[in-house]
C-alpha positions in Angstrom: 72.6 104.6 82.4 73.7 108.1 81.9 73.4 110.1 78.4 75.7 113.0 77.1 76.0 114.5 73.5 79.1 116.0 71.8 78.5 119.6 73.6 77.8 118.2 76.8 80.6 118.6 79.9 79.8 117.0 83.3 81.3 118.2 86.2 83.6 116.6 88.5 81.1 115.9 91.0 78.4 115.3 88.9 78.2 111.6 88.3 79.4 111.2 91.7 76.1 112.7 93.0 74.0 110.3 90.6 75.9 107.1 91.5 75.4 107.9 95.6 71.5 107.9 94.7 71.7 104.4 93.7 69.0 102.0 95.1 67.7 98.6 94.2 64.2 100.5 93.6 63.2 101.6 89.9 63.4 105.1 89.8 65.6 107.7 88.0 68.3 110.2 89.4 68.5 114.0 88.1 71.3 115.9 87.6 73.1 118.6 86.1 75.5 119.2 82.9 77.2 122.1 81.2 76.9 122.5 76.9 79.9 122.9 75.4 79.2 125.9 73.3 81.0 126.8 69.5 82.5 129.8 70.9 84.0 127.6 74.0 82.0 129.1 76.9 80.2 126.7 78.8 76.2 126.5 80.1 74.7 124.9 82.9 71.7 123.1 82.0 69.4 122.7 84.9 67.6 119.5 85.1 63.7 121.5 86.4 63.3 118.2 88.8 66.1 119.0 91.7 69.2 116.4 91.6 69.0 113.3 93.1 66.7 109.9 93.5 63.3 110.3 91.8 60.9 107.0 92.3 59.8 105.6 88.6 56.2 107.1 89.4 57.6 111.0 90.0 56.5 113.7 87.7 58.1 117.1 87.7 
């Protein structure tokens, strides 16, 4: 599962780096995504944990 709002923009590679961290463990993947602002411009918002396979017990 993977959530977005209406400002959000993901880019190209991003969903590609979740789906690549697929297991068959429980766990979560972190990743990155840009908000789509009013003015247009675009900012990153940084996930704190670092992208990439987390195991359901992680904290950050």
């Amino acid at each position: 599962m993977n959530w977005a709002d209406d400002d959000d923009v993901f880019p190209d590679w991003s969903l590609g780096v979740r789906l690549e961290t697929f297991t068959d463990e429980l766990g979560w993947v972190a990743g990155y995504s840009k908000d789509w602002l009013p003015d247009g411009s675009r900012r990153l918002w940084e996930c704190p944990a670092p992208p990439g396979y987390h195991a359901a017990s992680a904290t950050w």
